[in-house]
N, C-alpha and C positions, 0 to 999 in steps of 0.2 A: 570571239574572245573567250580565254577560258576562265573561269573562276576562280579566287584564290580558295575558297575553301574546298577539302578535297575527300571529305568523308560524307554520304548521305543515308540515312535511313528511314526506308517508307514502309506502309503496312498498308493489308487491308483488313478488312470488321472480321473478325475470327466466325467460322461458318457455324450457324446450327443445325448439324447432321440428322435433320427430322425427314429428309426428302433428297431427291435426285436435285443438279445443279440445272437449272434452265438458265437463258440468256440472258434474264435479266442478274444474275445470281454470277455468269462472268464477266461480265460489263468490266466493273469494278478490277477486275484480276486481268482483264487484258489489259485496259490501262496502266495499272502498278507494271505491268512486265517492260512497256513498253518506255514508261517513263526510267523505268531501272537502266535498260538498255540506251536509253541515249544520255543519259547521266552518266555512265561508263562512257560510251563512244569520248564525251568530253572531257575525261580525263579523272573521272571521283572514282572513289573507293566505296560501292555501292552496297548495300546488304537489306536485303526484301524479308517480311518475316507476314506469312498468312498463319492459317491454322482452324481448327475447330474449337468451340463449346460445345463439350460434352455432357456437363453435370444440370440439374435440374429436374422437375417433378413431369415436364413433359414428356421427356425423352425418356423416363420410369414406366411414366405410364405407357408410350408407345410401344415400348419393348415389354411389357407384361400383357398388354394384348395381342404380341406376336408372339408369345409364350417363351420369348428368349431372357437372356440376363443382357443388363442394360449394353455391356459391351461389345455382348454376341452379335446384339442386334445393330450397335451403332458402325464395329469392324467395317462392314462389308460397305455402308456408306461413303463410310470415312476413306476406302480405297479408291471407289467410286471417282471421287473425286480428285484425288492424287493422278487419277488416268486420265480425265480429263485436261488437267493440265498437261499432264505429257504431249497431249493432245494437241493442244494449243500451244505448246512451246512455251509454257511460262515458267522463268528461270527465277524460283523461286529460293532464297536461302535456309529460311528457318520454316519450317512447317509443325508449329505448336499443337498439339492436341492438351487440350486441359487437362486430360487424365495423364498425363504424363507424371511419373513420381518426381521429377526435376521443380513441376511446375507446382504440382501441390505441395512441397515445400515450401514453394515460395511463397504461396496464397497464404498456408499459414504459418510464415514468419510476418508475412506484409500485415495480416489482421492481428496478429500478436502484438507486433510495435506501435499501430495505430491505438489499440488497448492500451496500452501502455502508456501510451501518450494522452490518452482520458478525451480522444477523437473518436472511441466507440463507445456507448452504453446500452445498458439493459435494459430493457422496457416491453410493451406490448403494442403490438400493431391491430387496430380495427381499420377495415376500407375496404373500400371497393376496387376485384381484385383481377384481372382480366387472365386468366390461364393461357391463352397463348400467347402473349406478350409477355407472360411472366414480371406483372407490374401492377402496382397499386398506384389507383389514382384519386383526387380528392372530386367531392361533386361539382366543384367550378369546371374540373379540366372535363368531365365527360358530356360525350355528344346525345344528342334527343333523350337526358333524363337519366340514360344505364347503358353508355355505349364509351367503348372502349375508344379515345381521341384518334389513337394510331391504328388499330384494324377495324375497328367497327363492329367489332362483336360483343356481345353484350358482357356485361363485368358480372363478379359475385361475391357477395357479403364474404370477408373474411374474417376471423381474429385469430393469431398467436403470440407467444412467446417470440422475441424478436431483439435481435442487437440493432443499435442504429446508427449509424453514422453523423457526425453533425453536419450535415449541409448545409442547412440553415446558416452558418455563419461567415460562409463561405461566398454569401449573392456579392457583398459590396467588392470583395477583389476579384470577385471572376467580371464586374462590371468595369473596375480598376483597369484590368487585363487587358481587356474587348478597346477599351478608348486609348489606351501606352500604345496598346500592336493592334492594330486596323484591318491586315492582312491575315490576323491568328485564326478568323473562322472568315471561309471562303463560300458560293460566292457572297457578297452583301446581304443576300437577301434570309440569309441561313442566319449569318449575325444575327441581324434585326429581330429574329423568329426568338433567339435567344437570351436578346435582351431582355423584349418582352417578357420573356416566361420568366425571368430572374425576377423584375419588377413586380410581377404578380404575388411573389414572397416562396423563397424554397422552405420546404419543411428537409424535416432531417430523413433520411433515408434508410429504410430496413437493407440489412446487410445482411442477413440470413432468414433459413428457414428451420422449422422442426414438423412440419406436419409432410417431409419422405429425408431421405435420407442418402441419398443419390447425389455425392457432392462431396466437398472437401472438409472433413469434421474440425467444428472449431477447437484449438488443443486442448484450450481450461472447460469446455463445456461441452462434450461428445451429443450430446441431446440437439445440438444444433449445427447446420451445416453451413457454409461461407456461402450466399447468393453470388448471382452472375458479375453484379454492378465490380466486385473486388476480384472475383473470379474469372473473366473472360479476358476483359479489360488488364490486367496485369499479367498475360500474354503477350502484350507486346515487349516488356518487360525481357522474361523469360528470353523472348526470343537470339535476345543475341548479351545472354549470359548475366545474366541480374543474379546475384547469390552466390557465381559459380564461377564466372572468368568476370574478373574486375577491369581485366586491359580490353577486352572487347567492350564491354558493356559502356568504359568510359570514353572509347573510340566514337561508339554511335549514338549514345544518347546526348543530349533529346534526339526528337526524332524530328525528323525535316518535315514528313508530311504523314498524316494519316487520313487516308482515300475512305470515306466511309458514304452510305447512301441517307439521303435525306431523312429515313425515319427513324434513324439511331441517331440525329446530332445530339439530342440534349443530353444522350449519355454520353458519346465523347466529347462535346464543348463544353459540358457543364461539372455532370459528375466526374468526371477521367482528371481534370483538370485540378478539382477541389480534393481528389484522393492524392495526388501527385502533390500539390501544397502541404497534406498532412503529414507529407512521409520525406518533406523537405527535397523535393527530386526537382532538377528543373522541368520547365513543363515545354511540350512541345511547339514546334515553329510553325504551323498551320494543321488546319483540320478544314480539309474539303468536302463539304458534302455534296456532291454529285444528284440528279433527278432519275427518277424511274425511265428504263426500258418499257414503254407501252405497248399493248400491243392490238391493234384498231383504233386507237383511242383505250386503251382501258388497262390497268393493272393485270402482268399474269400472274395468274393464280389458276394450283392446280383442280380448287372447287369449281372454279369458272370455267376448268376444259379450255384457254387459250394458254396454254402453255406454247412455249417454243426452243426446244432443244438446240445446242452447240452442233451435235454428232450426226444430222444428215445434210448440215450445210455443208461442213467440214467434207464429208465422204464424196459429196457431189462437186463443188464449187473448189474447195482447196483453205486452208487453212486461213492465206493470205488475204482471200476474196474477203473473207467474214471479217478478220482486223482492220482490215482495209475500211467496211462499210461501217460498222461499229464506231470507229472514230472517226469517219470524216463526215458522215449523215447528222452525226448527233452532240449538240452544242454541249461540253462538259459541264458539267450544274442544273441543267434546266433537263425538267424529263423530253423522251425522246421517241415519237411514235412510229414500231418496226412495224413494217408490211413487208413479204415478199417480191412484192411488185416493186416496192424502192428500190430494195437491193440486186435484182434483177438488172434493173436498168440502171443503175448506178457500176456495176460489172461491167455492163457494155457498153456504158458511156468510157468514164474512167480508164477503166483496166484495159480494157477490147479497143474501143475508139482512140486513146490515146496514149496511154502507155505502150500497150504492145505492140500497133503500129508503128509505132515511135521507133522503137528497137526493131521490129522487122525489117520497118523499110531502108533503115539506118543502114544494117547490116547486111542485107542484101545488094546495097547501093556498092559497099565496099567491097564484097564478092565478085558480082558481076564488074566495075569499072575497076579495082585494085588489085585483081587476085585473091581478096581476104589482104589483102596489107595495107596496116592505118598509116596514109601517106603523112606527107609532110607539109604544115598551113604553112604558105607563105606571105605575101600581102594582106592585110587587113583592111577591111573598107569601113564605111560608116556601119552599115548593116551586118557586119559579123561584131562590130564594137556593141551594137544594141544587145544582141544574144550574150555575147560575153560579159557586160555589166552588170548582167540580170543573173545568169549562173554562180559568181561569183561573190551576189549579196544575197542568195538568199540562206546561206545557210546561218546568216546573224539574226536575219528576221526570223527564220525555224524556232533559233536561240531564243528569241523573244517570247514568241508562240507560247512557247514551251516550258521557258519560266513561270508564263500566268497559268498554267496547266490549260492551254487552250489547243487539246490537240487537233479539231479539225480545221483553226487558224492554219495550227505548222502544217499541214496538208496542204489546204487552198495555197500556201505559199509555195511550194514542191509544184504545185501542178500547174501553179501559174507558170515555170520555168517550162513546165513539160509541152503544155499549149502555147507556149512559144518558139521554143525547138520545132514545133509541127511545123508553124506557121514560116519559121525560116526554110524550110525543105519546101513551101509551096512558091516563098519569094525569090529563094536561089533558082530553081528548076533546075538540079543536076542532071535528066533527062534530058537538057539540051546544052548545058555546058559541055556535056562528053561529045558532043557533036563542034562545038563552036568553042571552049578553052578548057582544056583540060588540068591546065595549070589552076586555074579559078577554082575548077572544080575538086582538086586537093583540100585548097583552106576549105571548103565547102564543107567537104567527107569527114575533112578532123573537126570542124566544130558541131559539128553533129554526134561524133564519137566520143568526144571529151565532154561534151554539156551529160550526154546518158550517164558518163561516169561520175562524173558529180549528182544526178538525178538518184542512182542505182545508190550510192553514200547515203544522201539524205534517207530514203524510204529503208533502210535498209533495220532500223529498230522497230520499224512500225513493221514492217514485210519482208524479215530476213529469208525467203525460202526463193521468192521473187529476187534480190538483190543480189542472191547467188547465183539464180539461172542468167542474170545480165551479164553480171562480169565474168561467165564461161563464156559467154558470146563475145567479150569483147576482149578474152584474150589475158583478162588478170585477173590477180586472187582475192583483188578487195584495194577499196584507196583510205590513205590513211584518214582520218575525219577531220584533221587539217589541212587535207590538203584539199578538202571541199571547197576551199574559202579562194584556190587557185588555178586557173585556167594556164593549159597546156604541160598538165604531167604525165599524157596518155601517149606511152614511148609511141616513136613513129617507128613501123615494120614492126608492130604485136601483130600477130596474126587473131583476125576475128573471125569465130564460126558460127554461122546461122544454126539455131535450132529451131526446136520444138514452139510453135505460140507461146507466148504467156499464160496467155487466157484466154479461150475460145468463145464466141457471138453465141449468146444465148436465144432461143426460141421462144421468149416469153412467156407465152400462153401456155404452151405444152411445161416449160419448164415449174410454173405456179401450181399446174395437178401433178404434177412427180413430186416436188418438194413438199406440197401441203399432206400428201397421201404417205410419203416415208414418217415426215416427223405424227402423223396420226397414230402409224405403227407403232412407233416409238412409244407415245400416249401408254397407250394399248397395253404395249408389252411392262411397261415398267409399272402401270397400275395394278397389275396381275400379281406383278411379282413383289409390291406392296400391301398388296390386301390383305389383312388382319382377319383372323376367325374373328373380331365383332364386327365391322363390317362388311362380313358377306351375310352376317343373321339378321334377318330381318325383325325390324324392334315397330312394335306396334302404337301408333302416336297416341297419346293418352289424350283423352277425349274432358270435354268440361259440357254440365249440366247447364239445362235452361235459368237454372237459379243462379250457375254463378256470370252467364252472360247478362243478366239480368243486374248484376253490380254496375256494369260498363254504363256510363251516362255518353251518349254522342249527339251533336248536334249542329243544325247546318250550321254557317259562319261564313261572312262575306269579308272579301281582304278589302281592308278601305288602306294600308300604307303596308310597304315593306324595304327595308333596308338591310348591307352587307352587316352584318355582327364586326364590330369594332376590334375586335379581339384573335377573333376564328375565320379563316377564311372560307370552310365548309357550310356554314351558319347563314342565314339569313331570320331578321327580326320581323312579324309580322306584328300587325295589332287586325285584329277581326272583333266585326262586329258580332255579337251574339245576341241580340234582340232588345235585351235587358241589360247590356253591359258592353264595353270593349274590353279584349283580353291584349296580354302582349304575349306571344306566343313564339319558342324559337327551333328552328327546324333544321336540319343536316340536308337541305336540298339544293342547295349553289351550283353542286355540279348538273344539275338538270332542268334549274330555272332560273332565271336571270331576275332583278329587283322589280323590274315593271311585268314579269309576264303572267302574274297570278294576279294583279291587282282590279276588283270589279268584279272576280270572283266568286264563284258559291261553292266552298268547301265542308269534307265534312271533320267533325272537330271531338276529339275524349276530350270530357268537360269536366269529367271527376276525376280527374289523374291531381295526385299531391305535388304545390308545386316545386322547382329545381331551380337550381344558378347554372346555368350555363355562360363558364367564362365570364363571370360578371353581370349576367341579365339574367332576371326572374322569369322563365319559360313556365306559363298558368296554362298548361292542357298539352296537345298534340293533335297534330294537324295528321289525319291517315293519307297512307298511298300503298298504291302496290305496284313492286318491284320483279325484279331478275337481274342475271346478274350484270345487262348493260343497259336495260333504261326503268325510268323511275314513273308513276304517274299518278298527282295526286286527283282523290277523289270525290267526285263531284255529285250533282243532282243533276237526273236527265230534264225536270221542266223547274221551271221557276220557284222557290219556296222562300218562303219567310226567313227573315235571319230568327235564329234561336225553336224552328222549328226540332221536333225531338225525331231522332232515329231509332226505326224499333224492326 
């Protein structure tokens, strides 16, 4: 069924060119291509708009320690990534860069009319201020006392000069919002994340900086420059003609979908939304925020050394293989942990075991008993009626799939058809119909032939490089995407030609040390070619006196209760006994111990730390441990000691 509405526009998070792209970094952009392309297949008027953020005090500084100007240094990036996608075949249409002089007009007409509208004011900003996230947070949102909620790195006092946005007035209709349209933030559970944080009470948001200068000047006050929240975000905008062409712009906005990852919702469910109200714009039709690419279990990051590149998969494997695994291994929403070995064996299950057999044996079948010529079905039995039922719906269940953005559903549905075409070639046995009816064994050959060609239709936005080696084999140029929904359009006497495998049986083991060992290189090369004269100097750690370890008061502490923090899923609530007192104490260790596994415990405890809200609970002290960057362990006494014994 095609939809009546026939214009669509999706985005994803506009990148910041601080680093190379790893996999988890295309996740998000293989999806948007792919959704693009079967939005087109069914008939809409499609327009995709990625891009960069460019402006900002980090990307200043990173380019002044590489001794270039901010551009110099961000250029080569910024291509970087344009190749990439070539790479991946992602048919993108608008590719925004903030520095674009299109785009910072429009930032500052968009913060001029919000002024104007008395939706900005002047003021000053004190907080705690996290430099790589470029974000001030209040002490409830931060983790163990001075930790940044979303990276984890520690924040820092800041105060300037600062415009602000009223946000603040903005919690009751963005809660309004959320209950009218149910579907406006995807999955559920990203909602909910949002509610919450609304409820907890938005303060108004700083909307510039003045301490660099690296950004879009505000027009009445050159001393200050437009932040990200107005700046990045009104890229999408930009993208397909805000300012500039009023007939495009009113073609595609709103926007259908915006594909973003889990650790930027609040800025586009909350703030994106409450900027768009000010500027009286309709607001968009969903915001999906998608889960992490893992990788062992663990976030990559390039301090933690598991990074995982696009470009030795791609070189070895095929473009296809890697889209292929990416969306069918991993549930849209929820994060998704990549190992080699999956995808390995997901190639030769899939691809090797049953797609490309599928078509080999197909087509050899029709070689050897037809000449190459796709004969002609005649009688129909019960058991060609099963396979053809099946061919024929699933291209509404894909539809289905596909609406809820669930693409490794529309998959599973494609390969359910695929492992059942196998399973007709072992129930037919045309191996022995050529022997005992030949005639039989025609309807046989074509529904074998025609179900690929509907198979070779569906996969073909997810794995167009694939979908074109099939239908060279079977003789046509492509079937139209309606006519998926119909059995027997595959002319009788096309001539099919066997080629090359699809996809060749991997070696597993051998294959896991070639692939681990290229993408190393990679590591390798691209940190080399990253390195900053300050970090190749070596910086001497600065050292502290027996007097001032001497402030630090630590002390055992027995966990007599602990519970999940109400608020924070990272959080767990202790109370520990300290000899003389119980404390309630709250910690960032969820991901390494569960409610019951400390309790009975003898840990050891800062018992002069001032104390903190965390997210609503008074955290009195800190519980010590020592870490790296995959496991946590906290720290204990090797023989028995008293609770509130002193550490020295």
């Amino acid at each position: 069924m095609i939809l009546e509405k026939r214009n669509f526009y999706l985005t994803t998070p506009i990148y910041y060119p601080n680093s190379n792209l790893h996999l988890g970094h295309t996740y998000t952009t293989i999806v948007a291509d792919v959704l693009k392309k079967y939005k087109q297949a069914q008939g809409y008027d499609v327009f995709f708009t990625t891009g960069t953020d460019e402006h900002g005090q980090k990307l200043q500084d990173s380019a002044l320690k590489a001794g270039k100007k901010p551009l110099e240094y961000i250029d080569p990036i910024v291509e970087s990534a344009k190749e990439l996608w070539k790479i991946l075949n992602i048919d993108f249409d608008a590719f925004v860069r903030s520095t674009d002089s299109i785009h910072e007009k429009n930032v500052s007409e968009i913060f001029t009319k919000l002024y104007d509208k008395g939706e900005i004011y002047k003021g000053s900003y004190k907080g705690k201020y996290c430099v790589p996230c470029e974000a001030f947070w209040t002490d409830s949102q931060l983790v163990d006392g001075n930790k940044c909620p979303d990276c984890g790195r520690e924040v820092v006092e800041s105060e300037e000069e600062t415009y602000f946005f009223k946000l603040s007035k903005y919690g009751d209709r963005l809660l309004e919002l959320y209950e009218k349209n149910p579907d406006f933030i995807q999955p559920e559970s990203r909602k909910n994340e949002m509610i919450s944080f609304i409820k907890e009470g938005l303060t108004d948001l700083s909307v510039t900086r003045s301490s660099f200068d690296w950004g879009v000047k505000v027009p009445f006050d050159e001393k200050h420059v437009v932040y990200v929240w107005i700046d990045a975000l009104s890229c999408y905008l930009t993208g397909i003609g805000y300012g500039v062409d009023d007939e495009k712009f009113n073609k595609f906005w709103p926007c259908d979908v915006h594909l973003v990852g889990k650790e930027i919702m609040r800025f586009h469910a909350i703030i994106w939304p409450a900027i768009l109200m000010a500027l009286d714009l309709p607001l968009p039709k969903k915001i999906f925020g998608h889960g992490w690419i893992l990788f062992d279990e663990d976030k990559m990051s390039k301090s933690k050394g598991n990074v995982v590149y696009a470009e030795p998969i791609i070189e070895r494997y095929g473009m296809d293989a890697l889209r292929y695994f990416m969306l069918r291994e991993f549930t849209f929403g929820q994060d998704g942990n990549f190992t080699y070995t999956k995808m390995l064996n997901r190639i030769n299950s899939d691809l090797v075991n049953d797609l490309g057999n599928l078509v080999s044996r197909t087509v050899a079948m029709c070689e050897k008993y037809f000449e190459g010529f796709v004969p002609k079905a005649t009688d129909i039995i019960d058991l060609d009626k099963e396979l053809i039922d099946l061919a024929v719906s699933v291209r509404e269940k894909v539809d289905f799939e596909m609406d809820k953005l669930n693409f490794s559903g529309a998959l599973e549905e494609i390969w359910k058809l695929v492992r059942r075409t196998n399973k007709y070639i072992d129930e037919t046995t045309p191996w022995v119909l050529i022997k005992e009816d030949k005639e039989r064994l025609k309807t046989v050959i074509y529904n074998l032939l025609d179900s690929i060609r509907i198979i070779s239709g569906l996969i073909k936005p997810f794995m167009a490089e694939t979908s074109t080696k099939i239908n060279k084999q079977l003789g046509i140029s492509g079937s139209d995407f309606e006519g998926l929904r119909k059995f027997g359009l595959l002319e009788e006497g096309t001539k099919v030609c066997k080629g090359e495998n699809l996809f060749n049986r991997l070696e597993v083991e051998k294959e896991l040390e070639i692939i681990s060992e290229n993408n190393k290189k990679l590591i390798e090369k691209r940190k080399q070619e990253n390195t900053t004269k300050d970090e190749t100097e070596i910086v001497e750690e600065e050292k502290i006196t027996i007097d001032d370890f001497a402030k630090i008061e630590l002390k055992v502490g027995k966990v007599l209760e602990c519970e999940q923090h109400p608020k924070a899923d990272r959080l767990l609530v202790f109370k520990i006994d300290l000899g003389n007192e119980v404390r309630t104490i709250v910690s960032g260790i969820r991901k390494f111990y569960s409610q019951t596994d400390l309790i009975g415990k003898k840990v050891i405890v800062v018992t002069n730390l001032k104390p903190v809200n965390l997210r609503g609970v008074e955290s009195n002290g800190m519980i010590l441990a020592a870490s790296d960057d995959k496991n946590l362990s906290v720290l204990t006494v090797l023989s028995d000691m008293e609770e509130g014994t002193k550490v020295s």
